[in-house]
FIMAR-383153 format. One record per residue: residue in one letter; z, x, y of N, C-alpha, C in turn. Coordinates in steps of 0.001 Angstrom, whole numbers, plus 500000, padded with zeros to 6 digits. Each point is the difference from the previous one (the first is absolute). Example, Ala and Ser with C-alpha at 12.3 -4.5 7.8 and 13.67 -1.06 7.14 Angstrom:
A507800513190494310500000499110501190500000500900501200/S499280499650501050500060500820501190500730499230501090/
This chain:
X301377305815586699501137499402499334500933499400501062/X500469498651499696500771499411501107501209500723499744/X500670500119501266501501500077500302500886498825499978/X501251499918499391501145499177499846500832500740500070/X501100499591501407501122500936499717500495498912501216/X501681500304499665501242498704500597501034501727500880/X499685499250501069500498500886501389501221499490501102/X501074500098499904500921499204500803499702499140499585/X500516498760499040499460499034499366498758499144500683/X498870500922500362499347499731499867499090499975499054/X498380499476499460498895500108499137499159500234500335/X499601500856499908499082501181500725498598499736498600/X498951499438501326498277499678498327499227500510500917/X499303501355499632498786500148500064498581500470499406/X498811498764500125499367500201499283498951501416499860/X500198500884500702499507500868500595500876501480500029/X499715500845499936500849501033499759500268500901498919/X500076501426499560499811500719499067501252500968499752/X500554499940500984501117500633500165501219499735501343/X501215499553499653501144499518500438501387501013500410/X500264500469500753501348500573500136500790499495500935/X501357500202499413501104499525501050500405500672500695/X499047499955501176500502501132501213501682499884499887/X500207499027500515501751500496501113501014500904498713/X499788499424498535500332500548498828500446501878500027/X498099500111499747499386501750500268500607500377501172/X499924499232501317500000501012501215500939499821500881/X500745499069499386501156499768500593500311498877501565/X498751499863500436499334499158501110498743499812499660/X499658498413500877499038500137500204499719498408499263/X498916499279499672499810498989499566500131499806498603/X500370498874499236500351499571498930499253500668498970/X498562499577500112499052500342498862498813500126501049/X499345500709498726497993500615500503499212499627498851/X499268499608500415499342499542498974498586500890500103/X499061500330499653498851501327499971499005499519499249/X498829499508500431498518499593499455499130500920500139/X500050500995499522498742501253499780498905499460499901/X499208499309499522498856499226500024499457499074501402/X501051499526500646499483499354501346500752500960501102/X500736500980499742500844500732500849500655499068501042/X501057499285499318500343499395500754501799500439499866/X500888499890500669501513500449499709500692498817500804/X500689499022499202500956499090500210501470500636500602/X500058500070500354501810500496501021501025498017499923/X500619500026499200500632498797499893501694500221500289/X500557499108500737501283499792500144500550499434499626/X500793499326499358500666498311498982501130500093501010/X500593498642500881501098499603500371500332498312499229/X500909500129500053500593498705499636500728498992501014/X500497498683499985501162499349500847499233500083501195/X500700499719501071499053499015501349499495501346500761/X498828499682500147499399501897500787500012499715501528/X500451501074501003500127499958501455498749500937500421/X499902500190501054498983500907500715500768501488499413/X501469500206500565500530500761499359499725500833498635/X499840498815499276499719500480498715498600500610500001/X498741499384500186498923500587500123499617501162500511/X501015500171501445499625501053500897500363501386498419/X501590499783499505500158500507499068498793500823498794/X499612498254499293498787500250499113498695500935500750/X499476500000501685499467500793500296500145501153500015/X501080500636500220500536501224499752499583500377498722/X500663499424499017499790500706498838498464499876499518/X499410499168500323498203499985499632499565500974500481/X500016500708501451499729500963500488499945501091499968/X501525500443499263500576500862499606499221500268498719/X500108499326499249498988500434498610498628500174500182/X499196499555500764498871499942500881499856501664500133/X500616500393500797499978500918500763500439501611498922/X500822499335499096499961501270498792498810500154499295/X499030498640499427498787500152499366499222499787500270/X499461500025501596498705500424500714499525501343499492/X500476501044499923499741501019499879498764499977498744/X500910499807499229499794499832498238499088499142499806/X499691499121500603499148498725499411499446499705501564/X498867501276500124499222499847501391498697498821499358/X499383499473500926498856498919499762500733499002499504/X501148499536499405500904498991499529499865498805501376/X500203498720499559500746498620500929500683499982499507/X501259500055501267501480499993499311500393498255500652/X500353499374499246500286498764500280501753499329500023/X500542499679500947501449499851499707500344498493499737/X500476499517499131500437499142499982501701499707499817/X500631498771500325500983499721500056500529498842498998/X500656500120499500499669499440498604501524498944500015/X500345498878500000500803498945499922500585499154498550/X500945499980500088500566499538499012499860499124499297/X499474498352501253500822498973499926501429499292500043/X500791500720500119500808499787500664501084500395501240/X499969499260500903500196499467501238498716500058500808/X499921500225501676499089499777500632499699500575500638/X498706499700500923499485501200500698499798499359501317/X501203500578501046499774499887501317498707500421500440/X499712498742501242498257499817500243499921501084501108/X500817500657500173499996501183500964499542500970499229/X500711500283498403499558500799499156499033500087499301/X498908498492499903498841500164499468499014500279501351/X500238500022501129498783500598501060500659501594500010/X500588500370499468500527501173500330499217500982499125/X500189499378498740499163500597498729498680500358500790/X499189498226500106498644500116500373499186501191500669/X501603500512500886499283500182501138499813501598500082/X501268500448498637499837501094499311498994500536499153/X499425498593499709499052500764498718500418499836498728/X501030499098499793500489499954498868499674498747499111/X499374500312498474500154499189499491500810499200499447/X500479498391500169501082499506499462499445499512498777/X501118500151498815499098499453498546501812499733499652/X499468498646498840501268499237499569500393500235498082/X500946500334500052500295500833498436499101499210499020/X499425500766499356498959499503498553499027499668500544/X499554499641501760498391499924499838499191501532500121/X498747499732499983498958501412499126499797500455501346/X500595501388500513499990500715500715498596499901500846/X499184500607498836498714499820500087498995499118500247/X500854498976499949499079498454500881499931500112501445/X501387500397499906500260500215502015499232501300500247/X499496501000499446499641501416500996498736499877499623/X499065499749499207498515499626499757499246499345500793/
């Protein structure tokens, strides 16, 4: 069953996924949403920022991907945990901040496209 859900005004689509929680919500830290594919064991770790993103900001969004990372390793051993960074559309993304992502490991995905196009 796809996921639809609007995160820091972001639009959060994925076609993939069986179960969704809002980490920072539950745990008080940690990344926006998780998304959980029991069938491909796969675990989405997503961040939503909005307005013009800096390295700053990312280094940020790494933190918190990590951080949730690192609570549900345990729990969801044999899992790919995949992080993505998830954009608004509006404002921009310093070109310092998209090699920064890269270079993290992070997926960049743009509000309403299918999560799941980019991590497949």
């Amino acid at each position: 069953m796809p996921v639809h859900k609007h995160i820091d005004s972001c639009s959060v689509h994925c076609s993939i996924g069986t179960i969704y929680v809002e980490f920072e919500k539950k745990y008080g830290r940690g990344c926006d949403l998780v998304i959980i594919d029991k069938n491909k064991k796969i675990i989405c770790l997503i961040e939503a920022k909005r307005g013009n993103i800096t390295v700053s900001d990312v280094n940020d969004a790494r933190d918190q991907l990590n951080y949730a990372e690192q609570q549900l390793q345990d729990r969801y051993v044999g899992y790919r945990f995949i992080k993505i960074f998830l954009h608004c559309r509006r404002g921009r993304f310093d070109s310092r901040a998209v090699a920064k992502l890269s270079k993290d490991g992070i997926i960049k995905v743009y509000s309403g496209e299918d999560i799941a196009k980019e991590i497949l």
